[in-house]
C-alpha distance (Angstrom), angle and dihedral (degrees) to the residues before:
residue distance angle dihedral
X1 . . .
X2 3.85 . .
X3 3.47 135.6 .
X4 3.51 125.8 -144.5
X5 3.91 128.2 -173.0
X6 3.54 112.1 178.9
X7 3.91 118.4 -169.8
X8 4.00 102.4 -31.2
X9 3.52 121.3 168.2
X10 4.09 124.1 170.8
X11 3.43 125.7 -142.7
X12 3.92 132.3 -171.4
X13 3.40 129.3 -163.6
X14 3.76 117.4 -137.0
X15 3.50 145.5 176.9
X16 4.25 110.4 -122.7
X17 3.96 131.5 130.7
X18 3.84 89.1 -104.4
X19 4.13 115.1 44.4
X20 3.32 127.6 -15.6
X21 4.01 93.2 -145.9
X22 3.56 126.0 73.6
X23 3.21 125.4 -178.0
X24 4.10 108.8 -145.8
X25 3.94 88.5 177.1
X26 3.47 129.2 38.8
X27 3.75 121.7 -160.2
X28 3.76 117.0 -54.9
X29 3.57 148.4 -179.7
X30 3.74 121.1 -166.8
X31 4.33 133.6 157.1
X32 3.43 121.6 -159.3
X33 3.87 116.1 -165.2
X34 3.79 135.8 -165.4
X35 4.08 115.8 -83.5
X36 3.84 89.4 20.5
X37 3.65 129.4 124.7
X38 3.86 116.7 -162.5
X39 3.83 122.1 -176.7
X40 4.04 122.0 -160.5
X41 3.77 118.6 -165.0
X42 3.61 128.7 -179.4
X43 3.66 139.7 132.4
X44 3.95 121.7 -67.3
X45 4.15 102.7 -87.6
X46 3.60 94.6 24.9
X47 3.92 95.8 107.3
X48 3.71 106.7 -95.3
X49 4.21 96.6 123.7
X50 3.58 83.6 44.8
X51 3.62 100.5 63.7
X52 3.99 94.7 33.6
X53 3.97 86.4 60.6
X54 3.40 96.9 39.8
X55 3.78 86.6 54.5
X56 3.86 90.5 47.5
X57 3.73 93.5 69.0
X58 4.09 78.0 -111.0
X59 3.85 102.8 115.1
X60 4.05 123.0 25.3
X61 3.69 109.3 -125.2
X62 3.73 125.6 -129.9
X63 3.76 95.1 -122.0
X64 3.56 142.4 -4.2
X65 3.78 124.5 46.3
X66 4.19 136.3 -103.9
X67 3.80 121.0 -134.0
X68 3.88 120.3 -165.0
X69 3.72 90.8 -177.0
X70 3.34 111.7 -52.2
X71 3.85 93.9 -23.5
X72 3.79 115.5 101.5
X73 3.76 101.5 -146.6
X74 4.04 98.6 -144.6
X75 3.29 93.9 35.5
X76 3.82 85.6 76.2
X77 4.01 131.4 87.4
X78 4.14 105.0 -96.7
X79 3.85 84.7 -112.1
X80 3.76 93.6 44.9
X81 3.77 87.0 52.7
X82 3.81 92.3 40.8
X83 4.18 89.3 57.8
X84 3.74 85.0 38.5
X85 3.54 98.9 58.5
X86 3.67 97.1 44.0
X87 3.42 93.0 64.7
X88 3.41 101.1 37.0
X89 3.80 115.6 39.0
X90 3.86 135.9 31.3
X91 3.62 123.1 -149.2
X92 3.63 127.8 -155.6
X93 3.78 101.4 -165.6
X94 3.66 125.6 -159.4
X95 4.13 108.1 -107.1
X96 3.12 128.5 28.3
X97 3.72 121.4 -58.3
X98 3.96 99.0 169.8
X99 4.29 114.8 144.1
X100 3.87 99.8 -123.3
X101 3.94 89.0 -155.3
X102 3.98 88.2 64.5
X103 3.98 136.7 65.7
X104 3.79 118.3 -125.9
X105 3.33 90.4 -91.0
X106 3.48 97.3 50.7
X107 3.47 90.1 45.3
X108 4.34 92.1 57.6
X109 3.55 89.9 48.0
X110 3.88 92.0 55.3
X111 3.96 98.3 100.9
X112 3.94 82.6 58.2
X113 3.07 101.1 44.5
X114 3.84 109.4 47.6
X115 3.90 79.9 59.3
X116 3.25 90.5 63.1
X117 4.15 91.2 -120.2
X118 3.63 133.0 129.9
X119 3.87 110.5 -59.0
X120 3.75 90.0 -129.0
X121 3.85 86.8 -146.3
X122 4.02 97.4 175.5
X123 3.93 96.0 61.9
X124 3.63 92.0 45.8
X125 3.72 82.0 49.9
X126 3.60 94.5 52.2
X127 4.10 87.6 43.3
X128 3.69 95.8 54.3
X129 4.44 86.7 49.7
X130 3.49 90.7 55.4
X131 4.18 98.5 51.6
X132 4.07 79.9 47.4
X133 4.26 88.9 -113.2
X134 4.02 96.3 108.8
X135 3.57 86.7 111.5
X136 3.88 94.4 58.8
X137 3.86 98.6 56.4
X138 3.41 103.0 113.5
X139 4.24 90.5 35.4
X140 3.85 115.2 110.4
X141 3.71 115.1 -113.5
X142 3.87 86.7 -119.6
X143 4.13 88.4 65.5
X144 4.43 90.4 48.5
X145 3.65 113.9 99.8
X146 4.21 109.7 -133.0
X147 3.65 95.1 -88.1
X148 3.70 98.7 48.7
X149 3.63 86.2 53.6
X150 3.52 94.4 49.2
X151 4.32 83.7 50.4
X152 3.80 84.3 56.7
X153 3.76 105.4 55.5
X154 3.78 85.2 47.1
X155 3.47 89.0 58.8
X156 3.61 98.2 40.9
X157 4.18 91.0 53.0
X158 3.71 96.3 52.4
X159 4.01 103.5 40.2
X160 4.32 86.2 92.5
X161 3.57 95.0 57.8
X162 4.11 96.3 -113.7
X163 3.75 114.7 -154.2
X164 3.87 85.4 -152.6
X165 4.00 110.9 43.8
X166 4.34 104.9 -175.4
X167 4.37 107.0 -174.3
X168 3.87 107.1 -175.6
X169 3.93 97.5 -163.0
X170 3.81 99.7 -22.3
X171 3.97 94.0 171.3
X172 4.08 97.4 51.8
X173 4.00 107.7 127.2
X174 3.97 88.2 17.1
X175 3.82 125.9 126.6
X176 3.77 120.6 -131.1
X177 3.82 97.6 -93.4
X178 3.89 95.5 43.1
X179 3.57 83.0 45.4
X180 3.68 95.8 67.5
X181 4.10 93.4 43.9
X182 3.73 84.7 67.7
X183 3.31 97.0 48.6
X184 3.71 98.1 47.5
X185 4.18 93.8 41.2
X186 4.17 75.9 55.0
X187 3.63 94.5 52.0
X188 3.80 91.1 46.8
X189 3.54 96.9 51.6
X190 3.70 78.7 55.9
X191 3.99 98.0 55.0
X192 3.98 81.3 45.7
X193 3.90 89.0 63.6
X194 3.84 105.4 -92.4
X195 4.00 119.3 135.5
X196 3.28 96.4 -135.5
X197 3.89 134.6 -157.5
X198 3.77 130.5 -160.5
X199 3.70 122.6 179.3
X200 4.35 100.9 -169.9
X201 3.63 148.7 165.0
X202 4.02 86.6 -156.4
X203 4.26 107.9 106.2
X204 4.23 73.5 -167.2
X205 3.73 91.6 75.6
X206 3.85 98.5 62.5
X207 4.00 83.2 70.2
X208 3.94 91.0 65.5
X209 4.17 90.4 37.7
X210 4.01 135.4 98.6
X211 3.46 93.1 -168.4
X212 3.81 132.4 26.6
X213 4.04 130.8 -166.7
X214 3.51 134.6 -172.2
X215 4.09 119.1 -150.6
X216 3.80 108.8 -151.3
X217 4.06 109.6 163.7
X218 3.46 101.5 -6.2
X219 4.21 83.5 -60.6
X220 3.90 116.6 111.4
X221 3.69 119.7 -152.2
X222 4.82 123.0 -168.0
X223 4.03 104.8 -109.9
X224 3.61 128.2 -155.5
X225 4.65 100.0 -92.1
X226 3.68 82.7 -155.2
């Protein structure tokens, strides 16, 4: 699967002494493609969230259009787009986004379950071993320290297999060495044919990247992966 954006741009409408526009994204082209990993770094408030929820199918932009192949993603019916996104793309978001009602486990399975499908308990299992949290699955997100909720909601938007994978600060409240699990399980979803998306603070994630952007006032310029 590809991803297209083709000339998006966001802008808010505020209330300040000055304007009451501002434009948190200027106009932007980007393609994501299948067994790709591209990073974007920037300062907080420079427009990185922006874009990654834009490109989510979370937030309608105010120009331009989104492709995910041949499907324009607000061209669709919100419930359309809904069904298509939970099939198609994960999201990592930043925060924490855990269902206190539900164990870890219960929690992974989620994007199953609210379909009403089979839980598909032993690959969330096997996803919860590899980001060293296996242990936890029947915890309650109130007893997981930051990063192991962070670990969770990695796990929970990769267990369908997305062909586009979007992590908005996926390593906040991680240690060095947990860290770099992330970042590899990322760059193997990539080798497994995901385009995936990672919007970071970590200069460590250009080493597992093919392409690398920096957001500087809502405008995104290519960076040297090496």
């Amino acid at each position: 699967m590809i991803l297209k954006a083709e000339k998006i741009s966001k802008e808010f409408i505020r209330e300040t002494k000055n304007s009451n526009r501002f434009l948190a994204l200027q106009e932007t082209d980007l393609t994501l493609e299948a067994r790709s990993l591209t990073v974007l770094t920037g300062r907080s408030g420079s427009g990185k969230s922006t874009l990654l929820n834009l490109l989510a199918g979370l937030m309608l932009p105010t120009s331009g259009k989104i492709f995910l192949d041949e499907q324009e993603l607000y061209a669709m019916p919100d419930q359309v787009l809904s069904r298509f996104r939970n099939q198609h793309i994960g999201v990592i978001p930043q925060g924490q986004t855990a269902l206190h009602s539900l164990n870890v486990l219960e929690n992974v399975c989620l994007p199953y379950t609210l379909r009403g499908e089979d839980a598909h308990q032993a690959e969330a299992e096997a996803l919860l071993e590899q980001l060293d949290i296996l242990h936890l699955k029947s915890a309650m997100p109130a007893e997981l320290s930051g990063g192991e909720l962070r670990r969770m909601a990695v796990a929970r938007a990769v267990l369908r297999k997305p062909e586009l994978l979007l992590a908005d600060e996926p390593t906040s409240d991680l240690d060095d060495e947990n860290t770099r699990t992330v970042f590899a399980f990322l760059r193997q979803a990539a080798d497994q044919g995901a385009a995936v998306f990672v919007v970071t603070h970590e200069n460590d994630a250009f080493r597992y990247a093919d392409r690398c952007f920096r957001m500087d006032g809502g405008r995104m310029q290519e960076q040297s992966a090496d």
